[in-house]
N, C-alpha and C positions, 0 to 999 in steps of 0.2 A: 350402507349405514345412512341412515336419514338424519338431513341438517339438526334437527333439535337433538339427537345425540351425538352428534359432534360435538355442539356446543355443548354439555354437559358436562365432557370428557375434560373440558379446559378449566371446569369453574372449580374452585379450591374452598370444600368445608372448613370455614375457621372459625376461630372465639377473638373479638376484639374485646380486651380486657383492661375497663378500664384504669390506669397506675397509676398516674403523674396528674396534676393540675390541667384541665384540658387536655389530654391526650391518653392515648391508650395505645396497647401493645397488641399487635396481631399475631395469633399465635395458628396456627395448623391443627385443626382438630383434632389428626390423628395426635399429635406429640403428648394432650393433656393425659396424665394418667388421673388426675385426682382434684379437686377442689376441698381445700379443707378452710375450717372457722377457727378463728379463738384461739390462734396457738402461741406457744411463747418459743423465743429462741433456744435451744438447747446448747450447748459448749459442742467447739468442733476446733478441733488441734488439726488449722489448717492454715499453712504460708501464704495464703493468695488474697491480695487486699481485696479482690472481687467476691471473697465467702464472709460474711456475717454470723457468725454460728449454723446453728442448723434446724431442721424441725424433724420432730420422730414421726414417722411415717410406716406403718406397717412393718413393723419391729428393726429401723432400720434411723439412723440420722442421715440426711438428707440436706445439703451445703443449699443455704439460702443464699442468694446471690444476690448483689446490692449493686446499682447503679452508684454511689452519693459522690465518687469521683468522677464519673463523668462529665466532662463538662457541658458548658451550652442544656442541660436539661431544664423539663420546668420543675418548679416545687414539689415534693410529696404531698401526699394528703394527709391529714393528721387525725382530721377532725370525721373520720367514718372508723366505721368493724375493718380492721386488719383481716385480710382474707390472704391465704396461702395456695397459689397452685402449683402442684409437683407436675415435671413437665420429663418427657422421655429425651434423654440427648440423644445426640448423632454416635459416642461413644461407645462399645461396645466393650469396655472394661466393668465392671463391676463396678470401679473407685468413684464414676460417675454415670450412671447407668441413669441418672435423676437428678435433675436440680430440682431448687423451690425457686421461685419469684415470688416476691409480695405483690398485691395489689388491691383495691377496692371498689367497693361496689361489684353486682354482680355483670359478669361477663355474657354477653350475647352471641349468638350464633349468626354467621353471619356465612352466605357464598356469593365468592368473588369472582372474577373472571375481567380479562385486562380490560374490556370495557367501563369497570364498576370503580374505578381509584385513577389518579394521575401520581405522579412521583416529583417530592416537593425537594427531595433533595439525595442524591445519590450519596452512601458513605465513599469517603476517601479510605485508604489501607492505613489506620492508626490503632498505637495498641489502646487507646482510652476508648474505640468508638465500636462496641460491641456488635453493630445494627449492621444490615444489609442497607436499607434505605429509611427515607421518614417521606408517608405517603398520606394524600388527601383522599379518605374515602369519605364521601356525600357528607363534604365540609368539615371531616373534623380529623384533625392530626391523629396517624398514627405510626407507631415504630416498627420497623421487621427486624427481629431478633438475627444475627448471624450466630446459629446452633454452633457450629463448628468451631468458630474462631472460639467462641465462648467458654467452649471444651477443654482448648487448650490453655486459656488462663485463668482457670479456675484451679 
């Protein structure tokens, strides 16, 4: 196998999507099922202070999932188009086959590979801190989602 497909093999298609005030969320291209606009919360009879209602999706409501207690984050954005991406979890139940995240502005395509980010801050194992890590890629903060842990407390 020749060096330039090695290196290939390593690099990770993703969406840095941007959420918060200065930062954004890296998300794995494969996990996106859907980018949606304009949507409003639907009612979702669900115990988990991590679900905000929901959004309907493909004849289905779909637990929107909020950050707003975690701590240490930056601000929302308020002032752009509320955009919805439905994301495929690690689960393999039905009950969570799909979250939503909010986020704004549109999201970029982006391939990485360990050369391309440094890691500004490794998570510790808490239940408030959803993330894998919080990494510098070419200067700008972004979050890695911990799918799994996210699964289980939602």
């Amino acid at each position: 196998m020749t060096e330039s497909r090695q290196q290939n093999i390593r690099e990770l298609h993703a969406c840095v999507v941007p959420w918060r005030e200065d930062c954004s969320l890296l998300v794995p291209g494969a996990m996106i099922a859907e980018t949606l606009y304009h949507l409003d919360n639907s009612p979702l009879q669900h115990g988990s202070p991590w679900v905000d209602g929901g959004v309907e999706w493909r004849g289905q409501i779909v637990p929107l999932v909020t950050f707003d207690d975690v701590p240490d984050l930056p601000k929302k954005v308020t002032d752009e188009t509320r955009r919805v991406l439905i994301c495929h979890t690690l689960s393999y139940s039905n009950e969570h086959a799909y979250i939503a995240l909010e986020f704004y502005r549109l999201p970029r395509l982006l391939f990485i590979d360990e050369s391309s980010f440094s890691v500004v801050d490794e998570s510790s194992a808490s239940e408030v801190w959803p993330f894998v890590a919080k990494i510098d890629i070419r200067e700008s903060i972004v979050y890695v989602l911990d799918m799994e842990k996210l699964c289980t407390i939602i």
